[in-house]
DSSP file (Angstrom, degrees, kcal/mol; ACC not computed):
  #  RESIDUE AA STRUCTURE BP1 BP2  ACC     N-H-->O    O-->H-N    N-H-->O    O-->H-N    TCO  KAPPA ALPHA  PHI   PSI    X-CA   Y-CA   Z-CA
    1    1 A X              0   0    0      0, 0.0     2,-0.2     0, 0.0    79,-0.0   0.000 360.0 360.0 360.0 136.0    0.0    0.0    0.0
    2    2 A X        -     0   0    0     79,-0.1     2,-0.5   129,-0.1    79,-0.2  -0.570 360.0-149.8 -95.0 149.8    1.7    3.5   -0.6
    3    3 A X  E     -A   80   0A   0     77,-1.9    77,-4.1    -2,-0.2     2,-0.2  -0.966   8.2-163.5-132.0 126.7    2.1    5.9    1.8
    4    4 A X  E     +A   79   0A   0     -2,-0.5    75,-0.3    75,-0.2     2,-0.2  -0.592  18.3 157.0 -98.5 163.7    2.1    9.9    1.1
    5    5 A X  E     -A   78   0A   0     73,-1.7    73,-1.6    -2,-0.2     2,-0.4  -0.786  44.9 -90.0-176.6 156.2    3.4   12.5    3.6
    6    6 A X  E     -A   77   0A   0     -2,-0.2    71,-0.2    71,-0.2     2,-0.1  -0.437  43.0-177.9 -70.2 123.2    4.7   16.1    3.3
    7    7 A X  E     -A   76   0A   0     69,-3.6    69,-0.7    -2,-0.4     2,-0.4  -0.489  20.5-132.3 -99.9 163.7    8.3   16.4    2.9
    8    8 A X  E     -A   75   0A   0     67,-0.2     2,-0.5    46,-0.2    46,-0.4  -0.998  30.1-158.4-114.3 140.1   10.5   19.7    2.6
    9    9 A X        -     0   0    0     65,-3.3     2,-0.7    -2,-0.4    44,-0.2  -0.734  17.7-132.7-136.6 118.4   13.0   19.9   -0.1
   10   10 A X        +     0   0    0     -2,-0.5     2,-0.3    63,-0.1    63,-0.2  -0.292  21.9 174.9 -36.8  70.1   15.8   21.4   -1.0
   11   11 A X  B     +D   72   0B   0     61,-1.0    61,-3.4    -2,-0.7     2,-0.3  -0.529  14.5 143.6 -95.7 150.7   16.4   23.0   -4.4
   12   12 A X  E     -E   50   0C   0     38,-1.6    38,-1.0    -2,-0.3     2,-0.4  -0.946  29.5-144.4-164.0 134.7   19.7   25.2   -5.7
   13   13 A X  E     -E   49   0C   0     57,-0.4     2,-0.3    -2,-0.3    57,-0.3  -0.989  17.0-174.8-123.5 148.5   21.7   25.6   -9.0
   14   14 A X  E     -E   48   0C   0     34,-1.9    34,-3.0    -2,-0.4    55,-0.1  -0.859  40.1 -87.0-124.6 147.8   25.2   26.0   -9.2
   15   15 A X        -     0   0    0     -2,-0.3    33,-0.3    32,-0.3     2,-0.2  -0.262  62.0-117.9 -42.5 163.2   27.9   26.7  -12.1
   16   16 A X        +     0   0    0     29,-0.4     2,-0.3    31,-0.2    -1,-0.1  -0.910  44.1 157.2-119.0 139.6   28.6   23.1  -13.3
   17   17 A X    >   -     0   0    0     -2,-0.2     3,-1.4    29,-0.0     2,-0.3  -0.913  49.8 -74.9-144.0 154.3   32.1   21.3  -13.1
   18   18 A X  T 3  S+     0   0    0     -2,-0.3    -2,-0.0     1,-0.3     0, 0.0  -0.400 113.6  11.8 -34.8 107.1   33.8   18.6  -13.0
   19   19 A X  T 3> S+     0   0    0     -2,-0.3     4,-2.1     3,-0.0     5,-0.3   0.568  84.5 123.2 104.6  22.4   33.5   16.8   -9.4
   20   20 A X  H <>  +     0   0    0     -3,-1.4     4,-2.6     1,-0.2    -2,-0.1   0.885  65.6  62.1 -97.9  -5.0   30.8   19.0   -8.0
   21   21 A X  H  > S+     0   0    0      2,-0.2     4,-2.8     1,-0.2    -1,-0.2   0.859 104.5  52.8 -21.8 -62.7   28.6   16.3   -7.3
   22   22 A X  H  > S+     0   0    0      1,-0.2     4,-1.6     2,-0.2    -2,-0.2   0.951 107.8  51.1 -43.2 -64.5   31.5   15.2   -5.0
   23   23 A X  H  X S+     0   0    0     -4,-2.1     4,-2.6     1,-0.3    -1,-0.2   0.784 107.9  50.3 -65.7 -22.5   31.5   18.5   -3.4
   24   24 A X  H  X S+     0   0    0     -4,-2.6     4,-1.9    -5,-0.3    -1,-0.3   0.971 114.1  42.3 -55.2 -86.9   28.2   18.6   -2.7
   25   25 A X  H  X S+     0   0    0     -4,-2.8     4,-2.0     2,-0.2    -2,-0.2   0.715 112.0  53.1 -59.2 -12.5   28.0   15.4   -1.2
   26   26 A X  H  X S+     0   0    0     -4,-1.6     4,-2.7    -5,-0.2     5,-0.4   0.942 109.8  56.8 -64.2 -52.6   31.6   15.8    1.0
   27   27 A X  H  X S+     0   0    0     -4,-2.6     4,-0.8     2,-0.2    -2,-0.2   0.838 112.0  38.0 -23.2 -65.0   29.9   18.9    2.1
   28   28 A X  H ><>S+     0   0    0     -4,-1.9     3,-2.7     2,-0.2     5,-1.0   0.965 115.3  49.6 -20.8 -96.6   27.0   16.8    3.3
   29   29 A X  H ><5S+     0   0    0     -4,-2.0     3,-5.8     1,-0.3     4,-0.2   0.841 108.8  51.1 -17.1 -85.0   28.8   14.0    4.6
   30   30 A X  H 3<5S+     0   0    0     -4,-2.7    -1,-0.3     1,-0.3    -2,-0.2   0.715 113.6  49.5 -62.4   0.7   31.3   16.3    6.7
   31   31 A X  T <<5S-     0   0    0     -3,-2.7    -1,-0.3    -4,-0.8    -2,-0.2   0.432 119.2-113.2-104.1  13.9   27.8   18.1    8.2
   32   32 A X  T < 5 +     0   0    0     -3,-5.8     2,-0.9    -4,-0.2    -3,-0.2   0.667  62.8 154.8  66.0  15.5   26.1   14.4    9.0
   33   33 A X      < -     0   0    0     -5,-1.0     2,-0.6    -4,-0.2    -1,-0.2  -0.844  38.7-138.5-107.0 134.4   23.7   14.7    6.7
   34   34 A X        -     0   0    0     -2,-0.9    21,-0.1     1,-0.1    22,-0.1  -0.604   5.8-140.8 -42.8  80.0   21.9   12.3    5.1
   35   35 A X        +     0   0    0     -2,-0.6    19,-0.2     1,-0.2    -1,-0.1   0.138  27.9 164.9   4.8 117.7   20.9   12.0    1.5
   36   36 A X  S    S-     0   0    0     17,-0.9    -1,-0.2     1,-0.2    18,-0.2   0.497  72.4  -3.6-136.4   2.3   17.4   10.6    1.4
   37   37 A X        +     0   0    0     16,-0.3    16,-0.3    71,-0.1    -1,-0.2  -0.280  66.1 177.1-152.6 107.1   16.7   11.5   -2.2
   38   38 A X        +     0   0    0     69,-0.3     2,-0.4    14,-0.2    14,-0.3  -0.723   9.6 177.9-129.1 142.0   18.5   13.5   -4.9
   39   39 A X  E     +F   51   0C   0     12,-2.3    12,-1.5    -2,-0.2     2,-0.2  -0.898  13.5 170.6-140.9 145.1   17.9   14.2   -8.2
   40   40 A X  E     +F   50   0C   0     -2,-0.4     2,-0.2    10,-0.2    10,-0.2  -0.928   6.2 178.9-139.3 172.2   20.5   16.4  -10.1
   41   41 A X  E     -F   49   0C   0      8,-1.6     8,-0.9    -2,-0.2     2,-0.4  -0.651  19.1-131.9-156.9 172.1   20.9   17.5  -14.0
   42   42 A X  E     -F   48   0C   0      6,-0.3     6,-0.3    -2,-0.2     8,-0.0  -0.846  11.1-131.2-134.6 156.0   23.5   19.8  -16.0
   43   43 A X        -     0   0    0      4,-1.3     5,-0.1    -2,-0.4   -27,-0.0  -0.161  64.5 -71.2 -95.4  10.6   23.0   22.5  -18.5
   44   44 A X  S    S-     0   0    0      1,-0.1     4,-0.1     3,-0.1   -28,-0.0   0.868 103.3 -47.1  46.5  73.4   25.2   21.9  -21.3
   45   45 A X  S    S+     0   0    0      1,-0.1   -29,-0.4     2,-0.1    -1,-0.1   0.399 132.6  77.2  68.0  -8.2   28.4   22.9  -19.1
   46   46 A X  S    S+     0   0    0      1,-0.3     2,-0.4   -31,-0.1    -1,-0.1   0.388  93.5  22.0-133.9  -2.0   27.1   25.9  -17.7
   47   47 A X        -     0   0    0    -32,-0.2    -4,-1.3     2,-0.0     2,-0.4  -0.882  47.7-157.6-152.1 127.7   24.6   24.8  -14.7
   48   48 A X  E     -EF  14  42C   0    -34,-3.0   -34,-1.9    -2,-0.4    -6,-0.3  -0.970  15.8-153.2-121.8 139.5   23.9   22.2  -12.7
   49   49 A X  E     -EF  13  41C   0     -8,-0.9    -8,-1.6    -2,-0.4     2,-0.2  -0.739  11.5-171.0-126.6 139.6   20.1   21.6  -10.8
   50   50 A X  E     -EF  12  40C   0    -38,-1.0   -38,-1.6    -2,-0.3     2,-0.3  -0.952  21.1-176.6-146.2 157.9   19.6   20.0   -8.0
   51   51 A X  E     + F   0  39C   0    -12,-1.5   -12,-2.3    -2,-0.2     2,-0.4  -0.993  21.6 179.0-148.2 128.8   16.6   18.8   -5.9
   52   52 A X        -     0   0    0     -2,-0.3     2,-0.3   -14,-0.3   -14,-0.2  -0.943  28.3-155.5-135.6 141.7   17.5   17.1   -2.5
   53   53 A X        -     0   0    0     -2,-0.4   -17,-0.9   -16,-0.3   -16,-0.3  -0.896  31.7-167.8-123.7 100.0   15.2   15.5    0.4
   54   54 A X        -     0   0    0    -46,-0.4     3,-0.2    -2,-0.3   -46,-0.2  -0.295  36.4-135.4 -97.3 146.2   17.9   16.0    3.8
   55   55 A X  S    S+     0   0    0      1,-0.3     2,-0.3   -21,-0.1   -20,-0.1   0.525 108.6  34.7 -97.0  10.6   17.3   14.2    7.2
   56   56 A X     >  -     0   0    0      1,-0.1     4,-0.7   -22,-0.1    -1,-0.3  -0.913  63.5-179.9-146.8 128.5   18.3   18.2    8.4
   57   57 A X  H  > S+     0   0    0     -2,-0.3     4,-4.2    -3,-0.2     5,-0.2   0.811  84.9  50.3 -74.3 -59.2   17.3   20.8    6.2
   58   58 A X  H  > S+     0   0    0      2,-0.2     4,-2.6     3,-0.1     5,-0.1   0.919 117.5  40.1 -50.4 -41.8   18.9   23.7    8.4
   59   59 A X  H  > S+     0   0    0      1,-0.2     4,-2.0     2,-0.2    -1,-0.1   0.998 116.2  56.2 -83.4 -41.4   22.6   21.7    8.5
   60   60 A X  H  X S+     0   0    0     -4,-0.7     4,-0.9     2,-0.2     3,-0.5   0.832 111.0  36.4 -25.6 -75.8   22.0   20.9    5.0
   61   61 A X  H  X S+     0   0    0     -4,-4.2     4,-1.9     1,-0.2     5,-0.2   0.869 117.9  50.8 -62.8 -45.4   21.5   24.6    3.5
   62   62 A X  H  X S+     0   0    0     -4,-2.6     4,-1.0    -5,-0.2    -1,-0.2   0.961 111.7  51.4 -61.3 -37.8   24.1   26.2    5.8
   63   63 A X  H >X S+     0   0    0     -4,-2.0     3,-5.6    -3,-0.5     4,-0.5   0.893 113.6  39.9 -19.0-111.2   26.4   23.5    4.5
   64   64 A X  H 3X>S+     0   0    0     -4,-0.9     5,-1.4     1,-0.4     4,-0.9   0.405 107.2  66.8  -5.3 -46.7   25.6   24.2    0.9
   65   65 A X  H 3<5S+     0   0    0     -4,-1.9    -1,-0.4     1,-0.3    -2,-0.2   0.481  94.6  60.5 -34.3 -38.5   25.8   28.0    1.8
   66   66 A X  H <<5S+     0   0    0     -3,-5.6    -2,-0.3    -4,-1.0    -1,-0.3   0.867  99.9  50.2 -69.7 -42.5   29.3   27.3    2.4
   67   67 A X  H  <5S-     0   0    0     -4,-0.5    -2,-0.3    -3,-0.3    -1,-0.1   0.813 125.6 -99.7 -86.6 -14.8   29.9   26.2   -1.2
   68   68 A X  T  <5S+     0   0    0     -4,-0.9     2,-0.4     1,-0.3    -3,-0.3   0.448  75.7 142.3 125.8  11.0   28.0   29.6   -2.6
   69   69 A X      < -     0   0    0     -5,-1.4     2,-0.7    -8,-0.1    -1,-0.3  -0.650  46.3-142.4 -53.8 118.9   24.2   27.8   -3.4
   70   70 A X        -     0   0    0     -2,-0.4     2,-1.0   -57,-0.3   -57,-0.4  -0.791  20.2-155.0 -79.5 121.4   21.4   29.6   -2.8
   71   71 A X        -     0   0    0     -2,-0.7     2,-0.3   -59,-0.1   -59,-0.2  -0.763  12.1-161.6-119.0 116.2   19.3   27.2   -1.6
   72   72 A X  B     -D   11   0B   0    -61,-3.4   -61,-1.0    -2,-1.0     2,-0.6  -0.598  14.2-156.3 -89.1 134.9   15.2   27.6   -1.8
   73   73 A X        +     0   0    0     -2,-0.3     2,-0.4   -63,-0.2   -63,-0.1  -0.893  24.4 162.5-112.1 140.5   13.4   25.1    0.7
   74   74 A X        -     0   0    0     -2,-0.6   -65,-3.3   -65,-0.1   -63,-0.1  -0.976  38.7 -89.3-168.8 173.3    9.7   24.2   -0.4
   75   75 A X  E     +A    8   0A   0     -2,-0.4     2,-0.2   -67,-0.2   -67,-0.2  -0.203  49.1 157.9 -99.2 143.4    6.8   21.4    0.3
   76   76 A X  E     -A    7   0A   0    -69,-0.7   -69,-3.6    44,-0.1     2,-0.4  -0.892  35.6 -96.1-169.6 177.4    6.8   18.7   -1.7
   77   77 A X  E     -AB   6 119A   0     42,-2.6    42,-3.7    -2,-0.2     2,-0.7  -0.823  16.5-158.6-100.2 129.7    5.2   14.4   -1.5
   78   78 A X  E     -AB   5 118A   0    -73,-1.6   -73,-1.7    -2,-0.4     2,-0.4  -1.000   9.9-165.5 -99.7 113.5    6.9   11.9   -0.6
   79   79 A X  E     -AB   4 117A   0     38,-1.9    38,-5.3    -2,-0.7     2,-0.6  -0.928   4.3-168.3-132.9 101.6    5.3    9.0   -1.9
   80   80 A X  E     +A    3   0A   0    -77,-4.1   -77,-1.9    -2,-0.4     2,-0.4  -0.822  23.6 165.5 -89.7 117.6    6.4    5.0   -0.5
   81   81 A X        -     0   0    0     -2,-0.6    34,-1.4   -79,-0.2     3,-0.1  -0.992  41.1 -94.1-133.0 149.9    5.0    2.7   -2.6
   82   82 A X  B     -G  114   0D   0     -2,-0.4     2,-2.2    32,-0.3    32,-0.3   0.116  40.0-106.5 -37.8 142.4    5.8   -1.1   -3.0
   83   83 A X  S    S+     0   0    0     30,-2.3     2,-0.3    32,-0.1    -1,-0.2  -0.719  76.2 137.3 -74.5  89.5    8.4   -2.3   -5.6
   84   84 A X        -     0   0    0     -2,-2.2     3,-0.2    -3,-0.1     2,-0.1  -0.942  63.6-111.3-141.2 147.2    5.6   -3.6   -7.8
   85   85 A X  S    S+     0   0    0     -2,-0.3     2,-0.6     1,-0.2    -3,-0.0  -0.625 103.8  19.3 -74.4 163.8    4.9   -3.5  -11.6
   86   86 A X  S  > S+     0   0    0     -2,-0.1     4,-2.2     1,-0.1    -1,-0.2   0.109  93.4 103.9  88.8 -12.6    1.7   -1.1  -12.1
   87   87 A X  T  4  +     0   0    0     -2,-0.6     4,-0.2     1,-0.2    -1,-0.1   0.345  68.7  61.1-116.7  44.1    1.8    0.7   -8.9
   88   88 A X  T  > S+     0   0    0      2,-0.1     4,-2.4    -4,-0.1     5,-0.4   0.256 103.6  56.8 -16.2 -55.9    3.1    3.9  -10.0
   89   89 A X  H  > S+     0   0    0      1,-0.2     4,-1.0     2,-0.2    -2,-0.2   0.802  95.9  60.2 -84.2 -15.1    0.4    4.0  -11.9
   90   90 A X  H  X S+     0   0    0     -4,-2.2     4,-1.1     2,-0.1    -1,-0.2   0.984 111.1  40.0 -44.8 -68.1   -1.9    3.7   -9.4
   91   91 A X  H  4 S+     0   0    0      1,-0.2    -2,-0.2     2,-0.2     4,-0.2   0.468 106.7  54.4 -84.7 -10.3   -0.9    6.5   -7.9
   92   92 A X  H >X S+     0   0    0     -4,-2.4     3,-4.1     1,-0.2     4,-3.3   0.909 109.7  61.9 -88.3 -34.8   -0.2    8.8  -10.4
   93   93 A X  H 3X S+     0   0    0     -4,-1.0     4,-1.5    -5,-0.4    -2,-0.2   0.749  99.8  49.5   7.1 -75.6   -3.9    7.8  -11.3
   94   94 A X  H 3< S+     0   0    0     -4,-1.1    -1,-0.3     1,-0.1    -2,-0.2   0.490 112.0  44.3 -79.2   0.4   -5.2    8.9   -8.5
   95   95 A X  H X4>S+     0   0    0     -3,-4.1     5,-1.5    -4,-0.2     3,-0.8   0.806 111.4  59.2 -97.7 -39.6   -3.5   12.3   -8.7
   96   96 A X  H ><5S+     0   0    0     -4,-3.3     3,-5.8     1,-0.3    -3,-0.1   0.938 105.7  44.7 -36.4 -61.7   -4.4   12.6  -12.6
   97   97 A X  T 3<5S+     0   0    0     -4,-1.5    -1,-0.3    -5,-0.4    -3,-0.1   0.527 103.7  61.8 -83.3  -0.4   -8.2   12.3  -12.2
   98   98 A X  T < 5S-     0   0    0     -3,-0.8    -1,-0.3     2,-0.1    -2,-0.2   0.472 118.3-116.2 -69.7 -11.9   -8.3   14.7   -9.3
   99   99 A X  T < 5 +     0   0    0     -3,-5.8     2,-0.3     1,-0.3    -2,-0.2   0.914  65.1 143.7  55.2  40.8   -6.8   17.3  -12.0
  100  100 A X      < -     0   0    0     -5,-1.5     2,-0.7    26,-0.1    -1,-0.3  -0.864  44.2-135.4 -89.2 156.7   -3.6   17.9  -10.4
  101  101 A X        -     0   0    0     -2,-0.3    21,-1.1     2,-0.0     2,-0.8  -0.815   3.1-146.3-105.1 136.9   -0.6   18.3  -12.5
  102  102 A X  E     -C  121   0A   0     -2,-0.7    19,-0.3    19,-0.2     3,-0.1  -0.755  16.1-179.2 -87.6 122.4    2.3   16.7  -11.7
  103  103 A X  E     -     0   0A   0     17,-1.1     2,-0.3    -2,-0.8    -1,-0.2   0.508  64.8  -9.6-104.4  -3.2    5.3   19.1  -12.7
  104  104 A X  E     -     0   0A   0     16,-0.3    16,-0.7    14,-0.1     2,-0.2  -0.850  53.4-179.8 140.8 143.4    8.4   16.5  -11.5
  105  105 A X  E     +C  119   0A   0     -2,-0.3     2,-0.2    14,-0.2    14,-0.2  -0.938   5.7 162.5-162.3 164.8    9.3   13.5   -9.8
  106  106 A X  E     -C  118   0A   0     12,-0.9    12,-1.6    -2,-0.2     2,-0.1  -0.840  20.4-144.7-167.8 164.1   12.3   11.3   -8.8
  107  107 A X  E     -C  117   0A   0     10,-0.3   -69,-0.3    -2,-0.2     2,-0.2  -0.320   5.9-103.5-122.4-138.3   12.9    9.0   -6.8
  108  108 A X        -     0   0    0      8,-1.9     2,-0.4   -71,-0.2     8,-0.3  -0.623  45.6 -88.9-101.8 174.4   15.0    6.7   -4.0
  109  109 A X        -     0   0    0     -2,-0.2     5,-0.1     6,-0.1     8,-0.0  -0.883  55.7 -87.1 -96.7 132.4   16.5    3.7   -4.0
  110  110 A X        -     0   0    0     -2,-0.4     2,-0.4     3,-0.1     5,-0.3   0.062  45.9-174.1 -36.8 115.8   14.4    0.5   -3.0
  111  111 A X  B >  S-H  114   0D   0      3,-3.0     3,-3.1     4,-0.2    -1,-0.1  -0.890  72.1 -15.1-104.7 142.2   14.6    0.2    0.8
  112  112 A X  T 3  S-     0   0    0     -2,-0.4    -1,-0.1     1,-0.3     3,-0.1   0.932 130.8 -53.1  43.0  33.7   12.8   -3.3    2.3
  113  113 A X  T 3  S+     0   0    0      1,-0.3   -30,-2.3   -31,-0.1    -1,-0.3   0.663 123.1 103.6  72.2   4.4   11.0   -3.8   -1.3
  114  114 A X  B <   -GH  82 111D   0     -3,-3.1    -3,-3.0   -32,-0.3   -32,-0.3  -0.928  56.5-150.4-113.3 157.3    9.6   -0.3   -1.2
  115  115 A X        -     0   0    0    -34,-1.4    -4,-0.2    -2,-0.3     2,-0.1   0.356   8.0-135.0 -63.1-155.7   10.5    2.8   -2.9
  116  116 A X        -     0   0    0     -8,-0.3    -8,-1.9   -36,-0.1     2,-0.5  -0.529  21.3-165.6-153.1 107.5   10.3    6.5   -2.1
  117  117 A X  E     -BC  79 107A   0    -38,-5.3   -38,-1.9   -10,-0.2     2,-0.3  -0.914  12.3-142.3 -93.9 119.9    9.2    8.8   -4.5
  118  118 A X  E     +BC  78 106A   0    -12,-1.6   -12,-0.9    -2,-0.5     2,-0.4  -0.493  20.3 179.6 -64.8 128.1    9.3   12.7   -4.9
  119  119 A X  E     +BC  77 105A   0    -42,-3.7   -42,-2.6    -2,-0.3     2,-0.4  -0.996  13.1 179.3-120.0 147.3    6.4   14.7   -6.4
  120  120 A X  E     +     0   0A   0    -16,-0.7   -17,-1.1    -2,-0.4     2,-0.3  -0.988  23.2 164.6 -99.7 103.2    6.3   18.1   -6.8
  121  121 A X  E     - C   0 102A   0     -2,-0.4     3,-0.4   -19,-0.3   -19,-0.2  -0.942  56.0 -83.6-152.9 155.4    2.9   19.1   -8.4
  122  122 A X  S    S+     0   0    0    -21,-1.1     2,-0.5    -2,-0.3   -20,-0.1   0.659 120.2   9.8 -21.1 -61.5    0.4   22.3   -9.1
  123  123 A X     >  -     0   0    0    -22,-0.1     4,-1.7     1,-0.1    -1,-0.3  -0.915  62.0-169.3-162.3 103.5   -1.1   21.7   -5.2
  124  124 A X  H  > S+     0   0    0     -2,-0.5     4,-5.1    -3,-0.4     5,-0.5   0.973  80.6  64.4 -48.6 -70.8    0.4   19.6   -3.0
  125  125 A X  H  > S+     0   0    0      2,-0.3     4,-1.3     1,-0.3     5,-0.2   0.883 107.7  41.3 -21.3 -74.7   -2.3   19.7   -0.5
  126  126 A X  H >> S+     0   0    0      1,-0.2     4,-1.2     2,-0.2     3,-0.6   0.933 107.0  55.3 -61.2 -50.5   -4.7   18.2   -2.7
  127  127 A X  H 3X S+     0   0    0     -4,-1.7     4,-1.5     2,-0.2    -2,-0.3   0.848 105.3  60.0 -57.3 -33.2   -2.7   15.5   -4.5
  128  128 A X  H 3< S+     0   0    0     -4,-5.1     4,-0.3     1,-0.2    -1,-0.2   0.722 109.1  43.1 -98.5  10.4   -1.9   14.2   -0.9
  129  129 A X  H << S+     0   0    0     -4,-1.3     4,-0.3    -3,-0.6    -2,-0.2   0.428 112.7  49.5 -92.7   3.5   -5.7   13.7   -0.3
  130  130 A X  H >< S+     0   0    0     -4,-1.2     3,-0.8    -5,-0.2    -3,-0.2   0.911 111.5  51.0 -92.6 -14.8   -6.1   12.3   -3.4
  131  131 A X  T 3< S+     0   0    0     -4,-1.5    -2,-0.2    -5,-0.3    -3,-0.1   0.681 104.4  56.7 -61.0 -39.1   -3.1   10.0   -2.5
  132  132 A X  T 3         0   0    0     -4,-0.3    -1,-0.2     1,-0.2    -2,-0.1   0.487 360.0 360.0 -97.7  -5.5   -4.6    9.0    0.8
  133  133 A X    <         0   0    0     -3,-0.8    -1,-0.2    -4,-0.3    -2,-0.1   0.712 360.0 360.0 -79.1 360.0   -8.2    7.5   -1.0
């Protein structure tokens, strides 16, 4: 059964280079936070996006703060759902036919045969009652 709940997450972009992935995540690391979902992209050399779910928001962004990100924190779903064929599609289903839009997702890596997914969509709020029918 999938399980929604409100998450905060962490978005920033930074000039893109070689290794900054790393730095990002030594950064992390030496402030003892935990990674619990990432997804990040480049720009054709010139930007790099990132979208983060922290188990500390606050040591996370001063962290990050250090390396020169400006780092926006905002509401987003966190969506557990079974490692299952079709039930993705349950759920986006049920967000569809409520007439939210979903703008983004990514997720985690399979913990105990479940996932984690991030959604980011037009009204949260609503998508996580439509999540919970």
């Amino acid at each position: 059964m999938a399980q929604a709940s409100k998450v905060k997450q962490l978005s920033f972009t930074m000039p893109n280079n070689v290794g900054l992935l790393m730095e990002i995540t030594e950064a992390l690391a030496k402030a003892k936070v935990n990674i619990e979902a990432v997804t990040a992209y480049g720009w054709e050399e010139l930007e790099a996006s990132f979208m983060i779910v922290t188990d500390n928001n606050a040591k996370a962004k001063k962290a990050l703060a250090k390396l020169g990100a400006k780092v926006e924190i905002e509401d987003a779903i966190a969506l557990e759902l079974p490692n299952r064929v079709g039930e993705l599609h349950k759920a986006t289903r049920k967000i569809a036919t409520s007439g939210i839009d979903i703008y983004y997702l990514y997720g985690s890596p399979p913990k105990g045969g479940k996932m984690t997914l991030i959604f980011k969509t037009e009204n949260d709020r609503k998508a996580l009652k439509a999540l919970a029918k």
